[in-house]
N, C-alpha and C positions, 0 to 999 in steps of 0.2 A: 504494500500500500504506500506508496510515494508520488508527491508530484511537482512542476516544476513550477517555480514562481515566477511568470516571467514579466510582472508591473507589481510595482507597490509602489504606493504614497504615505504618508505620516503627516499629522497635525501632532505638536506636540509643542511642549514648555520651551525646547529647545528652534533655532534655527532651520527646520527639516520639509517644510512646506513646497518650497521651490525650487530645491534641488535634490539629487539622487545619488549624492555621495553626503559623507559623514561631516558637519560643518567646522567649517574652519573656527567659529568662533564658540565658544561654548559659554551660556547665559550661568551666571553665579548670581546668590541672591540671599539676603539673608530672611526666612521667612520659614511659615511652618505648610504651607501650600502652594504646590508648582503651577500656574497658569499657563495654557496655553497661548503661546503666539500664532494669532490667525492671519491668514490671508488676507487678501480681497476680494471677497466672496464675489463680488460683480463681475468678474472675470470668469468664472465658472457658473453661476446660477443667476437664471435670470431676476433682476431689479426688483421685479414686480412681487415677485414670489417671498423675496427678503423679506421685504414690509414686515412682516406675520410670520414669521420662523423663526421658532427657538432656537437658540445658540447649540444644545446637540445636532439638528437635525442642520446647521447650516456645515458643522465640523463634517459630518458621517458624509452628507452627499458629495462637498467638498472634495473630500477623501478619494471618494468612489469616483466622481468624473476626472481627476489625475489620474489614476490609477489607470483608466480605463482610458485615455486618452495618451501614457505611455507604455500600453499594450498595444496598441497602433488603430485603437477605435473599435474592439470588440464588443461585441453584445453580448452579455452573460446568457452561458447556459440554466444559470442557478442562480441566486441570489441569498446571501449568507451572513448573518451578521451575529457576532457575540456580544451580550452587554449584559453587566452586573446590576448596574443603576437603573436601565431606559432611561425615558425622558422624566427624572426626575422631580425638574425643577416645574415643569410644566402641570405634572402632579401636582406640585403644592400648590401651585396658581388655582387649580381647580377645583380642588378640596378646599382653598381657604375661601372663593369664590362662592361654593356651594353652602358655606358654614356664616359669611357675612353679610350674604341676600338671602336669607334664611328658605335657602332651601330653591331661589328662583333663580338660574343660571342664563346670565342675560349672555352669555356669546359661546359656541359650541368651540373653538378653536382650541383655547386649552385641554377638552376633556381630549379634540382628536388628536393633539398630538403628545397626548400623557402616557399612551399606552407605549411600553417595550415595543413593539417592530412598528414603532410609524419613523425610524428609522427606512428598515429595507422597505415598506411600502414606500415613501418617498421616492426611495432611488429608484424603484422600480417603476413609478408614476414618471418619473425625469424621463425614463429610456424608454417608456412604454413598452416594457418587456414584461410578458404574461408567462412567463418561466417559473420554478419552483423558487418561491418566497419566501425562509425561515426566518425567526431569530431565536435563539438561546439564550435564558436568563438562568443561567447557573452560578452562579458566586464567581466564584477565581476560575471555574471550570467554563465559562461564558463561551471565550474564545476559545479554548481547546476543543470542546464539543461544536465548534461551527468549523473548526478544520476537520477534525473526522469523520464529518458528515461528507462536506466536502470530497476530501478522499474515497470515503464509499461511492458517492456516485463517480467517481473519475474511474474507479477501479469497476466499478460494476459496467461502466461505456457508459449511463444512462446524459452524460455530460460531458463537454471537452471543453470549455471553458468557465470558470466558477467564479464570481465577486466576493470574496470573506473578508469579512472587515470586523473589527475589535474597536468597540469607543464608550464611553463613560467620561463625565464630567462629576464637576465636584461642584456641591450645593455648599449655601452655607449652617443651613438645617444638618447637613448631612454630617461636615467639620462640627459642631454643636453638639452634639448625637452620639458619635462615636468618641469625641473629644472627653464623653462624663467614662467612658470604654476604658480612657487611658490610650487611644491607638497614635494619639500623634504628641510628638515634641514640641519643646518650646520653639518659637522661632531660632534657627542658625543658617548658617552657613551651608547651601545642597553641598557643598564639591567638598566639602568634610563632616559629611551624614557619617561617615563609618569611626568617626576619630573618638568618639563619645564612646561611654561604659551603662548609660540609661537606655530605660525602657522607650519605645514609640519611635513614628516616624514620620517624614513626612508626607503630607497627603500630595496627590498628583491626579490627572487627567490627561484626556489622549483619545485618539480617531485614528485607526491605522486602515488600508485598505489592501490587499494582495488579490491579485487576478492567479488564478490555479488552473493548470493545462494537465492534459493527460499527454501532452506528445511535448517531446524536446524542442524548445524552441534558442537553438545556439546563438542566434540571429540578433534576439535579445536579453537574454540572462541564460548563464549554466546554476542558476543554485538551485537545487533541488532539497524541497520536504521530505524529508524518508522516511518518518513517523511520526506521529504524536500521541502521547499516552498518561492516564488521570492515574490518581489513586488516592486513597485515604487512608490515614493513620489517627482517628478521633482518641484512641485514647493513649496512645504509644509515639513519645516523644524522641523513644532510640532512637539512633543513628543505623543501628541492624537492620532492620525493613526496609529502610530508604533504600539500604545500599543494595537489598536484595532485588528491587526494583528496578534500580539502573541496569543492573546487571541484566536480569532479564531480560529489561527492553532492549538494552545494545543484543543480547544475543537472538533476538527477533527477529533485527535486522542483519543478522551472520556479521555484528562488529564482536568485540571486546575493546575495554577501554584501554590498549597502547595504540588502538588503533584512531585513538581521536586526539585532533593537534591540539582544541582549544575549549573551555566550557563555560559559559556565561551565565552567571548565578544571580539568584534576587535577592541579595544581599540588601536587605531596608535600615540597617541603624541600630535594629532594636536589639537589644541586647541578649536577649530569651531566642527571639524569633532566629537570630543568626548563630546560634551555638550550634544547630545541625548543618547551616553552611561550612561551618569553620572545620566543625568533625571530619565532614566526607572531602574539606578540602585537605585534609592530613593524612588521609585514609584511601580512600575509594580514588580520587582524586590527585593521589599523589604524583603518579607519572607522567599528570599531563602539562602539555609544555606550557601553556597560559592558561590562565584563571581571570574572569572577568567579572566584572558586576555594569549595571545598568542604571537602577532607581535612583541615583543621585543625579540623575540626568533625566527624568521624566516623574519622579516621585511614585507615591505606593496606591492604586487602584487597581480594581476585578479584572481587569482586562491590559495592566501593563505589559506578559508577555506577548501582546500584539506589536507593541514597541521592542521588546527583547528579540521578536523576529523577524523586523524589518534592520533592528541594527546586524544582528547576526549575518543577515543577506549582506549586506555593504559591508560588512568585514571579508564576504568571501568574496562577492563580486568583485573587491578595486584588490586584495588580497595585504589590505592594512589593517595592523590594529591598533586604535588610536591610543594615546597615553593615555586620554582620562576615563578609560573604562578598563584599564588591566589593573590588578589586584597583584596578582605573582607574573613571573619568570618571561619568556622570550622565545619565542621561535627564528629559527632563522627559515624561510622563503614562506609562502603562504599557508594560511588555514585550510584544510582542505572540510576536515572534518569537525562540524561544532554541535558541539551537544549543550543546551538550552534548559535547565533546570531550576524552576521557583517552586514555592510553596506558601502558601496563604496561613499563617498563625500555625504552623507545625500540622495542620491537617488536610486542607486541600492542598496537594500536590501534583506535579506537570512535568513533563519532558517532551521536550523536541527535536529530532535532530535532523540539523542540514547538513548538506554536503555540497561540494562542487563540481559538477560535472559527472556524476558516476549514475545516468538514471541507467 
């Protein structure tokens, strides 16, 4: 079950909206939430449509029409999208609308765009493509279950081109909410999230979009998906199960891990949360020649490894790994092999792995 990525785009905190390599400049900031830098959405969606669009649904289609426009103008077979939050914010608007006109909802607009996939309807309304429409609202599992689906129809023929995209914004209900949880820090510094010995992290948001092929297309990307895989560990914090896991999945795909150059972890800050990063990077981990992390460059929501797998792509694509995402050690010539590993609060857990050129 693998397939090739040959378009993605990213919305995200960092510089990555307009370009297709890893940005020269990288946004530091002292705060306890990563904002997204957007576009200009007028260039991609029509004017008219703006007026009345919530800020996710401007990030997602956004997403989706780059994406799809450096794929060379496809039409999806499928339409696919992951998201932990949906439309959030538009929820609140509607709820608190229906609770201080007690009960008389003077404009339908909030309630249609409150629900999880007025996302993929959107985009699929933009391209007027009546194809298979999902979205997945699974926690940290969001995006992973909208690539495995993906993959099943690549692999089953029922599709040969796929739109899956990962996006969630952050409310400030939501920072509120989670914030009585303990999940986030004080305001600091993102580019020295790991420097701290405290709990929490910081929050982040993000819109990713990848176009999925079932045939090689060399012409515009070799990085290939070679898998993706969930799992849960709700009461069992070991570092033993994880690793049994890795192991697994690499021997899924007929790898072992000396067989992989590089591995990009979600390493958040927190001090609890990263002590089974830190284990399997002493452990399971030890042989490999780089060690990377990501969230200090996009912060910590349901759908960040959407951004873990669009950076991973651009490490193999240009075959750079940039300073401020490596943790340990060195390669000398390119990444070929990169395995992609988070975990959401030591329970939901994710692996990915790309390669390049080997479909």
């Amino acid at each position: 079950m693998k397939a090739v990525i040959i378009a993605s785009s990213v919305i995200s905190p960092q510089h990555t909206h307009d370009i297709r390599h890893f940005p020269d400049e990288i946004v530091s900031s002292v705060t306890d939430r990563l904002v997204c830098i957007e576009p200009d959405y007028r260039e991609l969606i029509n004017p008219l449509q703006l007026r009345r669009m919530p800020r996710i649904l401007k990030m997602g289609l956004a997403t989706s029409q780059m994406c799809i426009n450096r794929a060379g103008g496809i039409n999806p077979d499928a339409i696919i999208i992951g998201t932990g939050l949906g439309c959030l914010d538009n929820l609140e608007k509607f709820l608190l609308e229906v609770l201080n006109s007690n009960e008389h909802v003077t404009s339908v607009l909030p309630f249609i765009n409150s629900t999880h996939n007025a996302v993929a309807a959107q985009v699929a309304m933009l391209l007027k493509n009546h194809n298979y429409n999902i979205t997945y609202c699974h926690r940290a599992f969001s995006f992973e279950s909208a690539l495995q689906d993906a993959m099943m129809h690549l692999e089953e023929g029922r599709a040969e081109n796929i739109l899956v995209g990962g996006i969630d914004e952050c409310t400030v209900d939501f920072m509120k909410l989670h914030g009585y949880l303990g999940y986030w820090k004080k305001p600091q510094n993102n580019l020295q999230l790991l420097n701290g010995s405290d709990s929490g992290t910081i929050a982040g948001e993000g819109s990713a979009s990848f176009m999925l092929s079932g045939k090689s297309r060399p012409e515009l990307t070799r990085v290939i998906l070679e898998d993706v895989h969930t799992f849960f560990t709700p009461n069992d914090h070991n570092v033993a199960p994880v690793a049994e896991e890795i192991a697994g999945f690499l021997d899924r795909t007929g790898l072992n891990l000396t067989d992989i150059d590089g591995v990009l972890l979600g390493l958040n800050g927190d001090a609890t949360a990263d002590q089974l990063y830190y284990a399997l990077k002493d452990t399971s981990f030890s042989g490999i020649p780089v060690v990377l992390f990501y969230k200090h460059l996009c912060g910590e929501y349901y759908t960040s490894s959407a951004f873990a797998m669009w950076l991973g792509a651009v490490i193999l694509e240009h075959g750079i790994v940039p300073e401020v995402v490596r943790l340990t050690g060195n390669l000398e010539g390119k990444v070929k092999n990169l395995l992609i590993y988070n975990h959401f609060r030591n329970i939901e857990h994710s692996l990915m792995l790309l390669n390049y050129g080997r479909f």
